[in-house]
N, CA, C and O atoms as a DFTB+ gen file, in Angstrom:
328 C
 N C O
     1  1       0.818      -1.191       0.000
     2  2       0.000       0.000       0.000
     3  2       0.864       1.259       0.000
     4  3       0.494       2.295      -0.552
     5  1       1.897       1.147       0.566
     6  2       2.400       2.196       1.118
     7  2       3.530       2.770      -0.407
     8  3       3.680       3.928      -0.794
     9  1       4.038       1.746      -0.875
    10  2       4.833       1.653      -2.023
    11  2       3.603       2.523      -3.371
    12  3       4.193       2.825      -4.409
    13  1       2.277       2.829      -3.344
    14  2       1.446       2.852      -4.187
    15  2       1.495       4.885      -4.067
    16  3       0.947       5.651      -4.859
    17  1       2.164       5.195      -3.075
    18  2       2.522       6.553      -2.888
    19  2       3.617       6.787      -3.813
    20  3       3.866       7.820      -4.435
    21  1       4.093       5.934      -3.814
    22  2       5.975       6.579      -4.779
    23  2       5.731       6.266      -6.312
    24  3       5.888       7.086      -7.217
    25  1       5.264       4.755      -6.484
    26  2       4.729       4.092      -7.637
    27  2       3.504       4.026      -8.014
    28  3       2.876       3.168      -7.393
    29  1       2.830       4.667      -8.891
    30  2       1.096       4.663      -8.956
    31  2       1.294       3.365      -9.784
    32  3       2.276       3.190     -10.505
    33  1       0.254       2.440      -9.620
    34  2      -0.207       1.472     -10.201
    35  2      -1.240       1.036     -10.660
    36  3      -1.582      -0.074     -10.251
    37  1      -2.055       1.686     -11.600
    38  2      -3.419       1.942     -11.674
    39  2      -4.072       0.828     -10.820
    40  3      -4.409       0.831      -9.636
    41  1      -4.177      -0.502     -12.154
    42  2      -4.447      -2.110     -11.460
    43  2      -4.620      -1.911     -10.122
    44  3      -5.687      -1.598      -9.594
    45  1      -3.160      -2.162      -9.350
    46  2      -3.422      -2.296      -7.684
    47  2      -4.135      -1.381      -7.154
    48  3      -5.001      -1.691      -6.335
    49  1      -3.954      -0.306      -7.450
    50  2      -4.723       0.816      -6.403
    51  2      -5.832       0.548      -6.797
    52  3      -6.372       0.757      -5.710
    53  1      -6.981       0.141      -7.692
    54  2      -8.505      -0.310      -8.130
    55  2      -8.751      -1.056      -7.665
    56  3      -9.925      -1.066      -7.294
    57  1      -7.542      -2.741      -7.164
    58  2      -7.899      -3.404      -6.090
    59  2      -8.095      -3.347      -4.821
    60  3      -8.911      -4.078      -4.259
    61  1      -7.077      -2.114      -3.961
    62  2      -6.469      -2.340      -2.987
    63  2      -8.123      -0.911      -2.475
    64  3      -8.800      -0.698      -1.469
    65  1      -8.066      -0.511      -3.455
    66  2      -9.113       0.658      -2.790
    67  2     -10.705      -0.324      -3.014
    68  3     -11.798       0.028      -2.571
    69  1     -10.502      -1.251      -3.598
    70  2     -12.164      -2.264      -3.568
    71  2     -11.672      -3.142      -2.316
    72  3     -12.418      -3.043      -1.342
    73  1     -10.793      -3.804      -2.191
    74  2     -10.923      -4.170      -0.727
    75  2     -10.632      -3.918       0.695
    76  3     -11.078      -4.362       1.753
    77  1      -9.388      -2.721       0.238
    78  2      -8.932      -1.648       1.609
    79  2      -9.054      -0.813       1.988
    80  3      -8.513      -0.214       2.917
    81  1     -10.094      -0.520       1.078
    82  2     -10.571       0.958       0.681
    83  2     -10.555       2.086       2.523
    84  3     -10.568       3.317       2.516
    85  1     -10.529       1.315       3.702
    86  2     -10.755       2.055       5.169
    87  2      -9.302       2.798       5.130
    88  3      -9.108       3.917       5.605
    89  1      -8.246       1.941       4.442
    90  2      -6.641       2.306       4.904
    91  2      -6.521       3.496       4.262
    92  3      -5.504       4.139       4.521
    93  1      -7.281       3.944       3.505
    94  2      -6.561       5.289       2.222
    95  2      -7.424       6.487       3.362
    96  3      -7.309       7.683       3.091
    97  1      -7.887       6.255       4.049
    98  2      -8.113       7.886       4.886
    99  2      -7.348       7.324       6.517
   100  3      -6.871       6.262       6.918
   101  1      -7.568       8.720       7.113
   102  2      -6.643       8.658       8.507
   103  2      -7.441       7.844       9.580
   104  3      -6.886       7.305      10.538
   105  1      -8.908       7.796       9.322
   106  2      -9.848       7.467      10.620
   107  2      -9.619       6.061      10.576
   108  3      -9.182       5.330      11.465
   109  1     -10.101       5.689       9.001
   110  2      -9.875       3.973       8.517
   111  2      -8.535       3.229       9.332
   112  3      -8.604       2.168       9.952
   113  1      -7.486       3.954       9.181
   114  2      -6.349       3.399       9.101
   115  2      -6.082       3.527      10.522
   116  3      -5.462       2.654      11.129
   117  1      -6.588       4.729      11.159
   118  2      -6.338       5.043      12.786
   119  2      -6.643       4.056      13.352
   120  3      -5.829       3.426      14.027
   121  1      -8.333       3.575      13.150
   122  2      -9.377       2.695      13.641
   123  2      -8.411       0.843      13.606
   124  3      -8.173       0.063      14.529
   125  1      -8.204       0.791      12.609
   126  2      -7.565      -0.429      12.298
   127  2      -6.393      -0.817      13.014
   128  3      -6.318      -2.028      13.225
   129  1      -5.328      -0.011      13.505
   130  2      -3.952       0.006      13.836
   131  2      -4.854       0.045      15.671
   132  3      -4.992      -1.132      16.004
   133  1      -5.244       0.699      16.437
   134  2      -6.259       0.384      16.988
   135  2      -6.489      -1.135      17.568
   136  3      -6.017      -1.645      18.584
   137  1      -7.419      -1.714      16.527
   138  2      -7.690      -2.744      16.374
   139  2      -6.665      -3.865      16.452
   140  3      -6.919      -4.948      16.980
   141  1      -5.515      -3.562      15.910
   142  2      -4.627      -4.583      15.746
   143  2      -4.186      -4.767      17.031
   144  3      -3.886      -5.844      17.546
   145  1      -4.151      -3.451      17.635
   146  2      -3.236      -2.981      19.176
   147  2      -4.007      -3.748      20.144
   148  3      -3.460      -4.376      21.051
   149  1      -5.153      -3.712      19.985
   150  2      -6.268      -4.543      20.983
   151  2      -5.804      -6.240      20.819
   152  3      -5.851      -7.008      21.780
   153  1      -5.394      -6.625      19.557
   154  2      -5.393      -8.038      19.272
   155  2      -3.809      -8.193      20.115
   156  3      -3.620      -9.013      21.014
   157  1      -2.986      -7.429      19.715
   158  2      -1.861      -7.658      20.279
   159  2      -1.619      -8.322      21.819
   160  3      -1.209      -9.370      22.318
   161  1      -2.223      -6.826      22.290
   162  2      -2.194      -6.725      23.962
   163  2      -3.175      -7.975      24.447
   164  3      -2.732      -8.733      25.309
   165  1      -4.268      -8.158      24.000
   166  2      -5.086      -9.105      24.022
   167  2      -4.950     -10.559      24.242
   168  3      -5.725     -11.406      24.686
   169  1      -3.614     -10.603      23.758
   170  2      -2.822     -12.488      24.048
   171  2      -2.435     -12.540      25.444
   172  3      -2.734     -13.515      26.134
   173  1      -1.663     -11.360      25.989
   174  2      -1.413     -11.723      27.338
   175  2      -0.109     -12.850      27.561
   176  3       0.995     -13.065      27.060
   177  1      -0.902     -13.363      28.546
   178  2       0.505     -14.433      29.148
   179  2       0.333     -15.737      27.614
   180  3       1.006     -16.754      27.780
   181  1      -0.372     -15.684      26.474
   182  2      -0.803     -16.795      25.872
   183  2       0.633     -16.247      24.817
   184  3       0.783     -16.754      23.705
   185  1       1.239     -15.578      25.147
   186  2       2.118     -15.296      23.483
   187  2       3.711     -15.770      23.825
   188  3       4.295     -15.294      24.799
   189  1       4.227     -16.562      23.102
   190  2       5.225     -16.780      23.790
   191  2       6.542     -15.896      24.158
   192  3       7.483     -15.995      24.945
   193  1       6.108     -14.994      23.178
   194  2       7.341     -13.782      23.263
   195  2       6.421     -12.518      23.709
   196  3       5.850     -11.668      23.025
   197  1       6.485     -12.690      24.925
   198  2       5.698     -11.565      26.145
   199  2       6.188      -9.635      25.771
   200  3       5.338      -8.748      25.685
   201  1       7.788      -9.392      25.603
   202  2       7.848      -8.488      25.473
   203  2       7.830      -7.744      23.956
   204  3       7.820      -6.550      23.659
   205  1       7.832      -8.997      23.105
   206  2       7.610      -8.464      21.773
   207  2       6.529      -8.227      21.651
   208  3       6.317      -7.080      21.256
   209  1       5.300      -9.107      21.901
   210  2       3.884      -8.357      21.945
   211  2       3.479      -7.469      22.675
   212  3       2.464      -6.802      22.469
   213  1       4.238      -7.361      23.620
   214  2       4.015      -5.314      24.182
   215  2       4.134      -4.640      23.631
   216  3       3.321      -3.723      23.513
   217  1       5.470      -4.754      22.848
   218  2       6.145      -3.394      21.998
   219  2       4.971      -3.549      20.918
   220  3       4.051      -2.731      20.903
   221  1       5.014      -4.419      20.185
   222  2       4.122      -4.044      19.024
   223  2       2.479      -3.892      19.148
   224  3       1.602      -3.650      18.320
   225  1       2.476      -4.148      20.579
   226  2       0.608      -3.911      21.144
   227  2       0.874      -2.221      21.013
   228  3       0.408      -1.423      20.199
   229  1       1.873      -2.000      22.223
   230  2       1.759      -0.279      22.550
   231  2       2.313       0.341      21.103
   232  3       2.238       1.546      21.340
   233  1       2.791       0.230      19.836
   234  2       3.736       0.556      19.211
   235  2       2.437       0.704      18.155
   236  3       2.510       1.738      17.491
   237  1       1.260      -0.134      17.871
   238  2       0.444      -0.116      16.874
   239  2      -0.637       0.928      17.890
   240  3      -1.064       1.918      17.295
   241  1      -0.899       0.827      18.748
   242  2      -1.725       1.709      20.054
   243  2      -1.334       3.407      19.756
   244  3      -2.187       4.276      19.579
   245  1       0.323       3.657      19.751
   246  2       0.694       4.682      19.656
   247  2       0.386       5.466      18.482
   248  3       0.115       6.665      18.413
   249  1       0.485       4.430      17.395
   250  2       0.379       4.977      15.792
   251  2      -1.004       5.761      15.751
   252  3      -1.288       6.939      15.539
   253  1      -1.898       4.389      16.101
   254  2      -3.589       5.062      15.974
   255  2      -3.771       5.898      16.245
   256  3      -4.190       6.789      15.507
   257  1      -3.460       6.034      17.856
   258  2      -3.689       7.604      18.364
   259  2      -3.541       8.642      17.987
   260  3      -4.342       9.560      17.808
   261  1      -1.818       8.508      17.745
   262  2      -1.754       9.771      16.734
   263  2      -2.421      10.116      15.567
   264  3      -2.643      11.249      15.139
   265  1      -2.716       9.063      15.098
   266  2      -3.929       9.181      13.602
   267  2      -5.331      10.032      14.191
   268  3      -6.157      10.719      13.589
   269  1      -5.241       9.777      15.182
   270  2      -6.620      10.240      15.606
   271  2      -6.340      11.406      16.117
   272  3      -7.013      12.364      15.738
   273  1      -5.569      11.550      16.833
   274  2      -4.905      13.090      17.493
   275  2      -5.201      13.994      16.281
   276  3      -6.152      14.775      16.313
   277  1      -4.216      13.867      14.986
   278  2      -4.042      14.662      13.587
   279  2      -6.013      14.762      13.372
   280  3      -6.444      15.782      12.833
   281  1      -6.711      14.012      13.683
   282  2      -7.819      14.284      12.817
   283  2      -8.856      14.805      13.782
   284  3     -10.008      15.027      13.408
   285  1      -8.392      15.031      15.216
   286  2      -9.887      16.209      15.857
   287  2      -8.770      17.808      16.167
   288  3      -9.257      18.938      16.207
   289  1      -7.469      17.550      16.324
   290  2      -6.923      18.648      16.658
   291  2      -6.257      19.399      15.311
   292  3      -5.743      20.516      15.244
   293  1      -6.380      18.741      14.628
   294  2      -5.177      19.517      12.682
   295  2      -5.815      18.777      11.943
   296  3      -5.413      17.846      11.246
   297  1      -7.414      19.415      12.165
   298  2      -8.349      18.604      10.759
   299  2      -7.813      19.361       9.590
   300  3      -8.172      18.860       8.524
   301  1      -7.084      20.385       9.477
   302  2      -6.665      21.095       8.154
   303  2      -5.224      19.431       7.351
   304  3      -5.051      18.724       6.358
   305  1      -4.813      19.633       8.315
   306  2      -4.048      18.148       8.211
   307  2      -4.558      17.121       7.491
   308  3      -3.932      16.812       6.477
   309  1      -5.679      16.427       7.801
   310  2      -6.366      15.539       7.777
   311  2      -6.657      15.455       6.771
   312  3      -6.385      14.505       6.037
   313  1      -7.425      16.647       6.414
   314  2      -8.081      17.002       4.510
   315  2      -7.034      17.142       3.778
   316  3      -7.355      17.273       2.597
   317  1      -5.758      17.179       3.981
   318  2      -4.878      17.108       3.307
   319  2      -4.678      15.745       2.572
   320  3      -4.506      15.733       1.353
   321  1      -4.701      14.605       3.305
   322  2      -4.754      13.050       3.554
   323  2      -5.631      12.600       2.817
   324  3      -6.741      12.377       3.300
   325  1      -5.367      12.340       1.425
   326  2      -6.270      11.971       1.131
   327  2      -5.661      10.797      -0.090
   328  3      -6.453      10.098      -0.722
């Protein structure tokens, strides 16, 4: 997805926006990273590598936020994002 910023690809981006279509704005992508952060932290004592799923629980936790921070405090930001 992220490579589709440097390289336009018509094809992929017609796919990636019919099935990912939440990731191409800030809320989508906030909401999701979020989500992942919940799944992370969510294993608990069940993961066998305890401090790697912290970092990447709080590390995907941190991202969202800030996604979300940029979009009630620098909505001029936001509309930029597109």
């Amino acid at each position: 997805y992220e490579l589709m910023w440097w390289t336009p690809m018509p094809a992929v981006n017609k796919a990636f926006r019919k099935n990912f279509g939440f990731m191409y704005g800030l809320r989508g992508k906030g909401l999701y990273l979020i989500f992942v952060a919940c799944l992370c932290l969510g294993l608990g004592k069940d993961a066998s590598v305890s401090a790697l799923n912290w970092a990447t629980g709080v590390a995907f936790l941190a991202a969202g936020c800030l996604h979300w921070f940029v979009i009630c405090f620098h909505p001029e930001l936001a509309g930029q994002y597109v």
